[in-house]
C-alpha positions as CSV (number, residue, x, y, z in Angstrom):
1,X,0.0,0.0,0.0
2,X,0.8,3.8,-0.9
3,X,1.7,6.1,1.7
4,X,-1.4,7.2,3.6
5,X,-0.3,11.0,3.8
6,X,0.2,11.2,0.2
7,X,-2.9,8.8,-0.5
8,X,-4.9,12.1,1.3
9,X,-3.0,14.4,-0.6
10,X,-3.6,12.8,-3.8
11,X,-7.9,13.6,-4.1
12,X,-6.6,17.5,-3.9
13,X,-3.8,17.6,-6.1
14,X,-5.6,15.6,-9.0
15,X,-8.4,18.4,-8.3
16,X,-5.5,21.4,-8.7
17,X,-4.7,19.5,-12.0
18,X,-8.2,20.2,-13.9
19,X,-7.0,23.7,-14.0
20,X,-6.8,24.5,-17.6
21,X,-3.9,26.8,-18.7
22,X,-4.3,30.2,-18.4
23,X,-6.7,31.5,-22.2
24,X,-4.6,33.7,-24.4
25,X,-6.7,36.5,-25.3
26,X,-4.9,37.4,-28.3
27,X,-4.9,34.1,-29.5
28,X,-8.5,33.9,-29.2
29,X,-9.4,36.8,-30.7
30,X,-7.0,35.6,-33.7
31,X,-8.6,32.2,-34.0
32,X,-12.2,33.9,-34.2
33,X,-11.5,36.1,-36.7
34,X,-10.2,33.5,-39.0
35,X,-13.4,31.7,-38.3
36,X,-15.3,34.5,-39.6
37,X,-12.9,34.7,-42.7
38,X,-13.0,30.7,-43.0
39,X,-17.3,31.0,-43.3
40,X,-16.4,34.0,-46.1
41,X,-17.6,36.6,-43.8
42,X,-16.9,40.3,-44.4
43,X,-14.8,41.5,-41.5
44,X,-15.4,45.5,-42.4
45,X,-18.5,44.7,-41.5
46,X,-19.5,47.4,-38.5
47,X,-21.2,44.4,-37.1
48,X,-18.5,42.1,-37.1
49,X,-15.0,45.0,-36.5
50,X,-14.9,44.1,-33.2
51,X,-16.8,40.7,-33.0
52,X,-13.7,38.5,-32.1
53,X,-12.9,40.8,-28.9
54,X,-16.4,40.4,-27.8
55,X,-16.5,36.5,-28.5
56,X,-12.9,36.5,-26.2
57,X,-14.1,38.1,-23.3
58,X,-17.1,36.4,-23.2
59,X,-15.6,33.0,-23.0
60,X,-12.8,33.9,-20.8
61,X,-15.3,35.8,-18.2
62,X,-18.4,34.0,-18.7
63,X,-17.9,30.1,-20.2
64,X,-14.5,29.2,-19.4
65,X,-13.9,30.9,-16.1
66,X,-14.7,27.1,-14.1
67,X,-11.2,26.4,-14.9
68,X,-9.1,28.7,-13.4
69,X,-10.6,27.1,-9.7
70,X,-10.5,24.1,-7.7
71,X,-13.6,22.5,-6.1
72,X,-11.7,23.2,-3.1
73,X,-11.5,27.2,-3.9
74,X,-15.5,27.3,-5.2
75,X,-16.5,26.0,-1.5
76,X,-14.3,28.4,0.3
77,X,-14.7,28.1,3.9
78,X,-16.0,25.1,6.0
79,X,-17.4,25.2,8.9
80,X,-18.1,22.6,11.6
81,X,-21.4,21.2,11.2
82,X,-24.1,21.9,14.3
83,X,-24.7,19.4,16.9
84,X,-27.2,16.7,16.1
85,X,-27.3,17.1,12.3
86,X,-25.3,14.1,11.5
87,X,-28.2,12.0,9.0
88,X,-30.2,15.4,8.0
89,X,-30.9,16.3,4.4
90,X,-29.2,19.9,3.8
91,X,-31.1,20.7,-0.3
92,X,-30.6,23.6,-2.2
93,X,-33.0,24.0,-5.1
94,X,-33.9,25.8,-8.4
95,X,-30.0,27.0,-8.6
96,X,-30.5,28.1,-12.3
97,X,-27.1,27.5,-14.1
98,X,-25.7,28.1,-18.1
99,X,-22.7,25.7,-19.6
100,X,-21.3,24.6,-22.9
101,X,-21.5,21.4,-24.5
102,X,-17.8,20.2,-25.9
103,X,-19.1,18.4,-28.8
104,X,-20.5,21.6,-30.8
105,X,-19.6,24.2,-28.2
106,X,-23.2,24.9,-28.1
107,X,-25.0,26.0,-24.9
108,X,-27.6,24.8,-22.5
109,X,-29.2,26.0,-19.4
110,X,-31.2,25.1,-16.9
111,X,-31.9,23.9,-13.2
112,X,-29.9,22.4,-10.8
113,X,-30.5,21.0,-6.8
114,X,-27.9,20.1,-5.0
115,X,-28.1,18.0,-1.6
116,X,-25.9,16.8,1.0
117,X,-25.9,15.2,4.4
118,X,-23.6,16.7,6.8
119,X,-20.6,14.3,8.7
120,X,-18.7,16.2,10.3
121,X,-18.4,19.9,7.6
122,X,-21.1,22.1,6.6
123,X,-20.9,25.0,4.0
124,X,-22.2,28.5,3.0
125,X,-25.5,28.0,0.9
126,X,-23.7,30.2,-1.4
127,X,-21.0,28.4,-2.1
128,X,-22.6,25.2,-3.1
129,X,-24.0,27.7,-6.1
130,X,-20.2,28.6,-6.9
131,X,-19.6,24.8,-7.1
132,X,-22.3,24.1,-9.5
133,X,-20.7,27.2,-11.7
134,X,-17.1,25.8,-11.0
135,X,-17.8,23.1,-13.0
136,X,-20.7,24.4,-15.0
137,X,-18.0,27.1,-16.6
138,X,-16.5,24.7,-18.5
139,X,-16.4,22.6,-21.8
140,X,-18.2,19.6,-20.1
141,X,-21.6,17.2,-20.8
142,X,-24.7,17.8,-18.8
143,X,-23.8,14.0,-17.8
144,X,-20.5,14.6,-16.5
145,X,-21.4,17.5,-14.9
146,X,-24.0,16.1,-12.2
147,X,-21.2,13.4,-11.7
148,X,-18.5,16.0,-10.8
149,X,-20.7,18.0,-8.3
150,X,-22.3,15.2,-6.1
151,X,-18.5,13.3,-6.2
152,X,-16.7,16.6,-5.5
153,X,-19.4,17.2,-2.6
154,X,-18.7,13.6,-1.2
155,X,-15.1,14.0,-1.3
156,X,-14.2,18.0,-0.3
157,X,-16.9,18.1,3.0
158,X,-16.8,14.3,3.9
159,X,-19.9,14.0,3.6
160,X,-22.1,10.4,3.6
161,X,-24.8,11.1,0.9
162,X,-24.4,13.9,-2.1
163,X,-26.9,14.8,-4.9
164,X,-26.8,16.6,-8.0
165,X,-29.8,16.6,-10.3
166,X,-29.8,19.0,-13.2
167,X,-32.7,19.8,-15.8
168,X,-31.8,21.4,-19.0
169,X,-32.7,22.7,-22.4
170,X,-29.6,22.1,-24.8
171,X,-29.3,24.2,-27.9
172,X,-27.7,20.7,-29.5
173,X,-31.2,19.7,-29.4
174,X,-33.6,22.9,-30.1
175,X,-31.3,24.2,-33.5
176,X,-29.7,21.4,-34.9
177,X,-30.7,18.2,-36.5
178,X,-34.2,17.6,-35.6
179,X,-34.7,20.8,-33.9
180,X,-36.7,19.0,-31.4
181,X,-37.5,22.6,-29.8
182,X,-39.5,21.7,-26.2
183,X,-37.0,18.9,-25.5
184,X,-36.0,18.6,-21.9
185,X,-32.6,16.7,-20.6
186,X,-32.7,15.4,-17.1
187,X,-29.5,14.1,-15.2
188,X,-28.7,13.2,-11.6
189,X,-25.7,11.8,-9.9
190,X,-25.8,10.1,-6.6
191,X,-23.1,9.4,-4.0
192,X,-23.3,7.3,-1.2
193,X,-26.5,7.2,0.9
194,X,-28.0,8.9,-1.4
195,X,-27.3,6.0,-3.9
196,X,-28.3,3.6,-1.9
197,X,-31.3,4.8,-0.2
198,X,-34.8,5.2,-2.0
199,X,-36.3,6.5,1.2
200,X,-33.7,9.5,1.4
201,X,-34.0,10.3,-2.3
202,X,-37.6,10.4,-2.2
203,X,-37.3,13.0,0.7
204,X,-35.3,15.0,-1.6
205,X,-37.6,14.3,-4.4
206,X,-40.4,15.8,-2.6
207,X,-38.4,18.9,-1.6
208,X,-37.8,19.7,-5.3
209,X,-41.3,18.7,-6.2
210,X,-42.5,21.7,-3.5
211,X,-40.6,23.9,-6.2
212,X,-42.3,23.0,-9.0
């Protein structure tokens, strides 16, 4: 067997390592505008002068942004959890959230609730949102992305049961192929408890049914 010190180390640094490196905003703004002269596009278009800095910033500040933080850094502070908790459901619900599909960097949006049972670590109700988005903010499918926040939940607060259920329109759907426009996705991810229990996820079933 490893060494247990480095074997508790290693959950955190393979979490620093999904940092992407840092966007080169003059290499994006490059790369759009050959797009638009690749799709024989008229760049003296007014419309289109300054189109490739506008596509750059938004990415960096608004699409990509999940990458330049850990899990770790999105939950911030932790706090120890009140006495007597230990087994009750802690749900946040209707966290409404935008990402980007890697296969046709198209978008989709939509709803997420996320749920945990506190061990021994609680966090800000806050900061669960900025975990959704750390992830969220990234190149990632609406699959993988349930999987990430419940398992990062699990793993960074130590906690016994983690949920992540997202429901989403995706533009993959609505504009391309057969445009199927009122199409719905629904994903969830469940760790521990929460993956073994029906009981416990039907009490969190019901909460995000009281939403609806």
């Amino acid at each position: 067997m490893g060494n247990p010190r480095v074997l508790r180390q290693l959950p955190r640094e393979l979490s620093r390592r999904q940092r992407a490196s840092a966007p080169s905003r003059a290499a994006m703004e490059s790369a759009v505008g050959a797009f638009l002269d690749a799709a024989g596009l008229d760049r003296s278009d007014p419309n289109l002068q300054q189109t490739p800095q506008r596509v750059a910033e938004a990415w960096i500040a608004e699409f990509l942004d999940g990458y330049g933080q850990t899990p770790e850094e999105a939950l911030g502070e932790i706090y120890p959890a009140p006495a007597g908790s230990a087994g009750e459901l802690v749900a946040l619900t209707a966290l409404r959230f935008h990402s980007t599909c890697p296969h046709h960097l198209l978008p989709y949006e939509g709803t997420a609730h996320l749920a945990y049972v506190p061990a021994r670590n609680v966090v800000g109700f806050g900061r669960l949102s900025a975990l959704l988005d750390c992830f969220a903010h990234r190149l990632i499918l609406q699959e993988e992305l349930v999987r990430q926040v419940a398992s990062a939940l699990a793993r960074i607060l130590g906690s016994p049961a983690t949920a992540c259920i997202v429901e989403a329109e995706q533009a993959c759907l609505r504009v391309r192929g057969h445009r199927q426009r009122q199409a719905r996705t629904h994903t969830e991810a469940y760790e521990g408890r929460l993956r073994r229990s029906r009981g416990l996820r039907q009490e969190l079933w019901m909460r995000i049914g009281s939403r609806r």
